[in-house]
NUMARKE-415524 format. One record per residue: residue in three letters; x, y, z of N, C-alpha, C in turn. Coordinates in steps of 0.05 Angstrom, whole numbers, plus 5000, padded with zeros to 4 digits. Example, Ala and Ser with C-alpha at 12.3 -4.5 7.8 and 13.67 -1.06 7.14 Angstrom:
<atoms>
ALA526448865156524649105156526449345156
SER525749555142527349795143525850015157
</atoms>
This chain:
<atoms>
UNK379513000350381812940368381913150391
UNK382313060425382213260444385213410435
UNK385013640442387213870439388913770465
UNK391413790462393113700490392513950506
UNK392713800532392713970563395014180552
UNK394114470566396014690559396214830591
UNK399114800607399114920628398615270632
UNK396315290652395615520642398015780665
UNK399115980652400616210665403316050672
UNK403915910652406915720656409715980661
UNK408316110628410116250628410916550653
UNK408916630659408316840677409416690710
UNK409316410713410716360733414016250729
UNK415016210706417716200705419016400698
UNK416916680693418916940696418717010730
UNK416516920744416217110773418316990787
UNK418616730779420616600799423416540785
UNK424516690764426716670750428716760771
UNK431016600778431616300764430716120769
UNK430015930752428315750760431115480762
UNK430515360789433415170792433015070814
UNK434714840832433714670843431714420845
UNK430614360868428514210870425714300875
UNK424114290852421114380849419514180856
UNK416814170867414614040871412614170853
UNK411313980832408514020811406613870841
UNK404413970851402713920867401113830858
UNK399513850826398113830801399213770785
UNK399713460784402013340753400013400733
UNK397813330733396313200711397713130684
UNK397313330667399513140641401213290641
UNK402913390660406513440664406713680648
UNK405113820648406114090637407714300656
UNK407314340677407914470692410714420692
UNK410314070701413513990701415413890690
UNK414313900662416313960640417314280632
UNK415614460634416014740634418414800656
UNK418114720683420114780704422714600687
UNK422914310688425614200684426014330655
UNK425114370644425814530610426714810618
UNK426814990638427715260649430315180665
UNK430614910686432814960685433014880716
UNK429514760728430214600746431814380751
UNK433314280771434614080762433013760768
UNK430913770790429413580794427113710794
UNK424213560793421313530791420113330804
UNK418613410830417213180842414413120834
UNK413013060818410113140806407912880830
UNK405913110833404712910855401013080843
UNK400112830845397312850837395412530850
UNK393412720860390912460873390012210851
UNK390712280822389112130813390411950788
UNK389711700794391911520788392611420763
UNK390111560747389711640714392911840704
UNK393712090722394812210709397912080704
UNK398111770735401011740743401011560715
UNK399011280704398511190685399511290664
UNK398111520658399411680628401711840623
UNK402711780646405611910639408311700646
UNK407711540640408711340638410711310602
UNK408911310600409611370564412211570558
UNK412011810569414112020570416512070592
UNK415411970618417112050635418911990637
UNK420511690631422911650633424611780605
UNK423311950591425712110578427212220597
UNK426612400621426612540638428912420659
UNK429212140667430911970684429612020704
UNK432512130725431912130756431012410758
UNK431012630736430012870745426712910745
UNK425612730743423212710749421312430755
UNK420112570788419812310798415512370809
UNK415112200808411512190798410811980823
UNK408912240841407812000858404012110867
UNK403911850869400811920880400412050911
UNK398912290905398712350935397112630928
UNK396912710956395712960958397313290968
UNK395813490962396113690973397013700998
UNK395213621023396413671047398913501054
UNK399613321035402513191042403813201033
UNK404413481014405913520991409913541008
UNK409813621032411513601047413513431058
UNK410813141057412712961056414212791035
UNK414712871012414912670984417312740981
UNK418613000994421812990973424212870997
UNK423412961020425312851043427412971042
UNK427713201033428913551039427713751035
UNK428714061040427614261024426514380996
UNK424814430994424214470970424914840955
UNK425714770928426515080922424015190914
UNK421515050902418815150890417214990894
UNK415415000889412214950892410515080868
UNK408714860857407315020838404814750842
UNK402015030848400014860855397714960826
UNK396914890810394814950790391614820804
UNK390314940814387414930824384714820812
UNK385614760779384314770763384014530761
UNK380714370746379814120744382613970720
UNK383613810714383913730691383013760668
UNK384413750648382313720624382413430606
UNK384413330625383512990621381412910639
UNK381012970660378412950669376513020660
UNK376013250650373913330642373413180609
UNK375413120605374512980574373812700574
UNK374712560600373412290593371012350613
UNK368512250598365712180607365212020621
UNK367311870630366411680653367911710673
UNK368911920680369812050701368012230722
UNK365712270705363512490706364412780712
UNK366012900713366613210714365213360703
UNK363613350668362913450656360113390650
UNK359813710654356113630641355713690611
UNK358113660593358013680564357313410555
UNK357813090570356912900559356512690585
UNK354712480571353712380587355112140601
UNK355312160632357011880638357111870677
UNK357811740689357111600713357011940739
UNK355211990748355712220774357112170777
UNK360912200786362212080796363912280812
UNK366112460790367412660805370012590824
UNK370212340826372012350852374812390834
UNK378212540845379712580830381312340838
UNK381712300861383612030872381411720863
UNK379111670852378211570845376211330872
UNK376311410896376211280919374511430937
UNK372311390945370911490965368211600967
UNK366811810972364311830964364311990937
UNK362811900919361512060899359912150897
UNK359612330868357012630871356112440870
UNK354512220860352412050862351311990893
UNK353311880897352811820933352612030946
UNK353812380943353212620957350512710948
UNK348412700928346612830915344612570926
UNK344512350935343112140944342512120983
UNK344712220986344512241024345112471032
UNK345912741025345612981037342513021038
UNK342413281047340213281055338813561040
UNK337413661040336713851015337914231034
UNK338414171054339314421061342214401057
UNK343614121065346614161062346814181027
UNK344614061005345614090981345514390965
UNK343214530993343114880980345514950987
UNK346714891015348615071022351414991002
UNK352014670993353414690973353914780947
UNK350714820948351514950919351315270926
UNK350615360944350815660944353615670952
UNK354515600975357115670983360515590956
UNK360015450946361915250932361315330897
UNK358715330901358015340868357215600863
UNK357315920879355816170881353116040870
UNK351615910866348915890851347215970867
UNK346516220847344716390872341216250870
UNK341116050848338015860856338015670874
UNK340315630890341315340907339215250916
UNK337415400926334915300946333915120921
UNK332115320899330815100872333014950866
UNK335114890867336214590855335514430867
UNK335914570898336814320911334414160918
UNK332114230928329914320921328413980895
UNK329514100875329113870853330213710851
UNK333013640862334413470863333113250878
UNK332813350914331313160933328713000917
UNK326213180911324313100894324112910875
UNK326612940849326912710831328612510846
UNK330212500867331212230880329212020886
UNK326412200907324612000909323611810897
UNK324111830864323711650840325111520833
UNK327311500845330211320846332611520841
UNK335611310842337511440844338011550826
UNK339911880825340912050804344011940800
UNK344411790780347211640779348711720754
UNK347611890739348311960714348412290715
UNK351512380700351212760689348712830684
UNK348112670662345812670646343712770662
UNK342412610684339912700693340312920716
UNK342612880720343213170738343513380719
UNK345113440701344013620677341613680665
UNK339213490675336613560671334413660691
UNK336313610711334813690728335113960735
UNK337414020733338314380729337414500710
UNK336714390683336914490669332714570671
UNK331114420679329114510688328414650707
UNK330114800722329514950745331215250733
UNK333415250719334215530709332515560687
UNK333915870670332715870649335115870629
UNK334115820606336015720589338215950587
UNK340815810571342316020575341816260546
UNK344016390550343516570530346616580521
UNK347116670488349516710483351816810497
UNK353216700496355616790519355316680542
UNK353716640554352916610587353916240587
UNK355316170614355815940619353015750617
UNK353215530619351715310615349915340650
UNK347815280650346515300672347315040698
UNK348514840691349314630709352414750717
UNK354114900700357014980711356714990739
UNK355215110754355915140772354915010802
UNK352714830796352414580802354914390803
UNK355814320778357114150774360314230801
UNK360714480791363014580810362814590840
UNK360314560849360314570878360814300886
UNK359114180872359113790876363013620879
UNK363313860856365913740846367213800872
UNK367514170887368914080906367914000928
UNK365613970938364313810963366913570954
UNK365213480936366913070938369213140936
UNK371513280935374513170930375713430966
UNK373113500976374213660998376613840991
UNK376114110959378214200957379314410970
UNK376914520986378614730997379514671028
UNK379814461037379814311059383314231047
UNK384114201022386314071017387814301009
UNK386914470995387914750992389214971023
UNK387614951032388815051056391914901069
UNK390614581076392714451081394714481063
UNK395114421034397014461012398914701021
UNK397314861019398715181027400915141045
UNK399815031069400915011099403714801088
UNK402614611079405014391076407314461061
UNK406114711041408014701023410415111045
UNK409115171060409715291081412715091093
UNK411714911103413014701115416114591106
UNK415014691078416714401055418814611036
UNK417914921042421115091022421915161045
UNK424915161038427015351044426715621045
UNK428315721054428015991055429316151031
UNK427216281014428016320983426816240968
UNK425716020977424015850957422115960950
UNK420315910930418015990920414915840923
UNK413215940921410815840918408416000905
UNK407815870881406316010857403515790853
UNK401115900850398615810861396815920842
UNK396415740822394315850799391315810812
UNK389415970808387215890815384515970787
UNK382115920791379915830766378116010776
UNK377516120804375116160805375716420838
UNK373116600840374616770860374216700894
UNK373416430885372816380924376416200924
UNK377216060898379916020909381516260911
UNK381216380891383116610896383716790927
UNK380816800935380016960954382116810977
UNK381316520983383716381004386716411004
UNK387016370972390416380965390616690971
UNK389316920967389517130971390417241002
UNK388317141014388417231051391517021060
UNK391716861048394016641064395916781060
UNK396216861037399017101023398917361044
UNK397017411053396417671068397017601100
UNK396017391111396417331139400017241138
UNK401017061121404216921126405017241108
UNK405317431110406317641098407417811115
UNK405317771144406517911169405418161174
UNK403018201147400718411147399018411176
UNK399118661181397418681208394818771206
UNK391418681222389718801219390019081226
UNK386919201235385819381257385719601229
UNK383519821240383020101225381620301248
UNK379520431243379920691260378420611284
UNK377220361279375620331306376120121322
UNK379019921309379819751319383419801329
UNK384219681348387519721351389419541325
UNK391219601327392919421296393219201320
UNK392918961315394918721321397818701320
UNK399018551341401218551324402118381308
UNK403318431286404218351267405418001270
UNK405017881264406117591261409617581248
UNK411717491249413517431226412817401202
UNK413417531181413217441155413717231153
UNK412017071145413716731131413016741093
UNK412416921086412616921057412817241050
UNK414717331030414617571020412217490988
UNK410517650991408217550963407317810956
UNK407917880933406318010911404218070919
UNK403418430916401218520933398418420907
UNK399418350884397218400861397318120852
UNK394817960835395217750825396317780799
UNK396917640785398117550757396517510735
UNK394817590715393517520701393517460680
UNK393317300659394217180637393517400617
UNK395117400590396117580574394717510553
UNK393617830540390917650516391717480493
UNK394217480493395817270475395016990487
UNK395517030516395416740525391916620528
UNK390516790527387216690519387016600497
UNK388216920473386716720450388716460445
UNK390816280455392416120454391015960470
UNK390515960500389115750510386215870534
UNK384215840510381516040530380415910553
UNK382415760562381015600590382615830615
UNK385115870598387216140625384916370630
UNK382816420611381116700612380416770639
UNK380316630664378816680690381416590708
UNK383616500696385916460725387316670733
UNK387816630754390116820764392416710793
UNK394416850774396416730787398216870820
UNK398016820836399916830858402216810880
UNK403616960876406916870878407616920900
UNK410216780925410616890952413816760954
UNK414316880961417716730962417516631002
UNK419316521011419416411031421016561046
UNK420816641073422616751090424016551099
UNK425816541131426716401132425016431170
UNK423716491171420716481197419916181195
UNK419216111220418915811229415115661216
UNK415215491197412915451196411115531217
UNK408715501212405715401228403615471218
UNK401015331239399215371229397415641218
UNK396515631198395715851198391615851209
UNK391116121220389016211224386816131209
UNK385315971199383315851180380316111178
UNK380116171207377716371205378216591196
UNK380616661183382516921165381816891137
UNK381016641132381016601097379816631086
UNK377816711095375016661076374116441070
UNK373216101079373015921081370616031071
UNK367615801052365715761049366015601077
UNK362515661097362015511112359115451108
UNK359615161111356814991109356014791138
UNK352014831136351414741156353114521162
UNK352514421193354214301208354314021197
UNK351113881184350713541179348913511166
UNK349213381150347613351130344613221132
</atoms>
């Protein structure tokens, strides 16, 4: 039997942002942990919004315990702004794949079993199948170097192009074999040799850090002043973005001894100089929190906008594939 989804640093964000009250946005419903944790603290509403139309499905079953304090819609990150049609008091974005995704096999997320290349989270548009079939073998190094750190990108990608010529790669399966002949095997402890394959693919196709940025901005857009915004992330190229965004809307100024300071922007978020890290209680309880970290910023009352994109640390990939 799969172990239920366990929201990871629930607890560590309903103490950063205690009291927890008002109107919250879950950015990442998946199976409503987040936003049962918030309305169980003492929110009074929950707007749960997720791309993928599996998670609105399964919560069907539970949600109307809940009534009007929780309302479930399909959508994304960069429009998280528009779904409540007032201010919002919180924001809570979790970065992390599902683990209902990852457990059904015909979703393809997972290179633990075998089932369709697929990947897409809103379930609509190109898939890793269709990205690993028409990129081109430099855009699939630079995806997996930039997206997936995989420092063999060139040999994947490399093998990937090669075994296409024999027909299409439409299955985990043979993309898991095809990695798995170009690394070397793993060794105890050490991640699975496709992880990080699989993670670049994953976010090429769902364009996450393209929605992450926007998310940020929208959810900029969408609190009040006071409000909060708390941003779990999995891995350190998200962190690294949620990191600099907290640092540019902070009102932090460059320059050092060889440069002049800039001046300073308005603060539009007061944020915690350090990230949040989950508590070894909360590993050995749920060992998927082992690599998250969490980041907190309350809202000024400074006028949205856009923020600086070449500040973030963006992965950049050649221009076309």
């Amino acid at each position: 039997m799969t172990p239920p989804h366990i929201p990871v640093l629930l607890d560590a964000i309903l103490e950063a942002c205690a009291p927890v009250e008002g109107l919250w946005l879950d950015g990442t419903f998946g199976a409503g942990g987040y936003a049962k944790g918030l309305l169980e603290a003492g929110a009074e509403r929950v707007i749960g919004v997720d791309r993928d139309p599996l998670a609105l499905d399964l919560a069907r079953d539970w949600a109307a315990d809940y009534g009007e304090r929780l309302t479930i819609v399909q959508g994304t990150f960069s429009e998280l702004d528009t779904y409540a049609g007032e201010p919002l008091d919180g924001v809570v974005l979790d970065l992390g794949v599902s683990s209902m995704q990852l457990d059904r096999a015909e979703r393809g997320f997972s290179f633990m079993a075998d089932g369709p290349l697929d990947m897409r989270m809103s379930q609509q548009g190109t898939s890793a199948a269709d990205l690993v079939a028409d990129a081109s073998e430099a855009m699939l190094a630079d995806i997996l170097y930039h997206y997936g750190e995989e420092r063999a990108a060139r040999q994947v990608a490399r093998a990937i192009v090669k075994m296409r010529q024999d027909g299409p790669i439409t299955t985990t399966g043979a993309l898991v074999r095809i990695v798995e002949a170009v690394l070397p095997r793993q060794k105890p402890g050490q991640s699975h040799p496709a992880t990080r394959t699989f993670q670049a693919l994953r976010i090429a196709v769902n364009d996450e850090f393209g929605q992450l940025v926007q998310g940020l901005e929208a959810a900029e857009r969408a609190l009040r002043e006071g409000g909060w915004l708390a941003v779990v992330s999995f891995h350190s190229l998200e962190d690294r973005v949620v990191k600099r965004f907290f640092q540019a809307r902070s009102g932090k100024s460059g320059g050092n001894r060889y440069q002049p300071e800039v001046a300073a922007e308005a603060a539009r978020f007061e944020a915690r100089n350090k990230a949040i890290p989950p508590t070894p209680a909360e590993i050995a309880r749920n060992p998927r929190a082992r690599s998250a970290k969490l980041r907190v910023g309350r809202r000024t009352a400074a006028p949205a906008r856009p923020v600086d994109r070449s500040a973030l640390g963006l992965p950049k990939l050649v221009e076309a594939a």
